[in-house]
N, C-alpha and C positions, 0 to 999 in steps of 0.2 A: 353144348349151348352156353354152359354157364364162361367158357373162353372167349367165347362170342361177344359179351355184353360191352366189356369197351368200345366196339366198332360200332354200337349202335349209337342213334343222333337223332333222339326223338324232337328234340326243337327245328331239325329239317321237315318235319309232318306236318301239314296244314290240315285241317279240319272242312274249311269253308271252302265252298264253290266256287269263290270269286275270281279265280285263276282258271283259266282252261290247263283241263289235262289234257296231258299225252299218253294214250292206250296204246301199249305196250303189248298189252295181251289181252286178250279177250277176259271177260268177265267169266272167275273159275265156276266150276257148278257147284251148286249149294249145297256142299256137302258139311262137316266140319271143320274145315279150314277156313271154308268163307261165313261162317258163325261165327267161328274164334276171331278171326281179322275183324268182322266188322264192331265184335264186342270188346276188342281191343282200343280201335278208335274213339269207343265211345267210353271207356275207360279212360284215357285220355283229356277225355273233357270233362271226368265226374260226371257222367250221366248213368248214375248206377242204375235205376230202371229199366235202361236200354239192356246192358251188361247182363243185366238177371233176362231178360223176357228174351237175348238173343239165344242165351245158352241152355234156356228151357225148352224155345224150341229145337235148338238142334239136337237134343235129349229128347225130346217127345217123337222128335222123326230118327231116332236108334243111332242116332252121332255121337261119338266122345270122342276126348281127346287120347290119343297112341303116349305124349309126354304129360307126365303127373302135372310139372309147371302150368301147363294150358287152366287149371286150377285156380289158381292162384287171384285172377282176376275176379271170377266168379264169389269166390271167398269172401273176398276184399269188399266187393259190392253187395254183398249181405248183409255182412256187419255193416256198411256203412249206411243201409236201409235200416240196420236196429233188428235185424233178424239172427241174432247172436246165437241162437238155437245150431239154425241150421249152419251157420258157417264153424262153429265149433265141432258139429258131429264130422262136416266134411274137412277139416282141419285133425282130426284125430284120425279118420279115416284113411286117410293119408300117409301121415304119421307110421299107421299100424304095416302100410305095405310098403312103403320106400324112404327109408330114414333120412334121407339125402338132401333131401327133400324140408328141413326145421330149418336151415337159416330163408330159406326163403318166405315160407309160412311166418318164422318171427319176424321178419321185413313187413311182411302187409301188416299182422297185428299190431307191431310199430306205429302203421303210417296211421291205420285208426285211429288210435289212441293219441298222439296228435291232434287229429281232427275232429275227436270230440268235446263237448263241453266238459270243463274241471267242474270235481264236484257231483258229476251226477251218478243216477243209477248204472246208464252205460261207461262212464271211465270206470266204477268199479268193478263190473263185468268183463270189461277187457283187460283191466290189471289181473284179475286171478286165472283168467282165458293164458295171458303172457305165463304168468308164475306156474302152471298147470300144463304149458308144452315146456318149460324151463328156457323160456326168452328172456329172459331177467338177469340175465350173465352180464 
């Protein structure tokens, strides 16, 4: 996957309706694929509520993701709700089963920490979160 990522062109993705689609294929069945997709979309738009509430239920209905990465967003969108608890425990949890796995975890904690305000309680939480998976290289 991680070869993959050049070919992808997320500014070719629309969001809005305003265009008719072309259905290609039927609407997959709601399993965790069509979880992850659509909380990927909405990833996309910073709609981290969506992100969390898609991926809880696909969890509540015994869905998970087969690649660790599928992660990643969910993570992202915790922390960015100010839920530093849990995106850290699932951030180490991580960690502990597939090592491969840290430059992408330090990429989301990254993009946080960016997008939070200087100065406050949460940048200081996410700088020791960073210094604490050793993303501070």
């Amino acid at each position: 996957m991680v070869n993959a990522i050049p070919l992808s062109k997320p500014e070719n993705i629309t969001a809005s309706n305003e265009t008719p689609r072309l259905e290609f294929l039927s609407e997959p069945d709601h399993t965790w694929c069509y979880y992850y997709l659509q909380a990927e979309l909405a990833h996309q738009q910073k709609d981290w509520h969506t992100v969390v509430d898609l991926i809880d239920e696909a969890l509540r209905l015994g869905y998970a993701p087969k690649n660790s990465f599928e992660w990643l967003s969910y993570i992202e969108a915790h922390a960015m709700l100010g839920n530093f608890e849990a995106a850290e425990k699932m951030t180490s949890d991580l960690l502990t089963r597939e090592k491969g796995i840290r430059n992408g975890l330090c990429q989301v904690w990254k993009r946080v920490q960016v997008q939070i305000s200087a100065g406050s309680d949460a940048e200081s939480r996410v700088h020791s979160i960073l210094f604490q998976f050793a993303c501070e290289k």
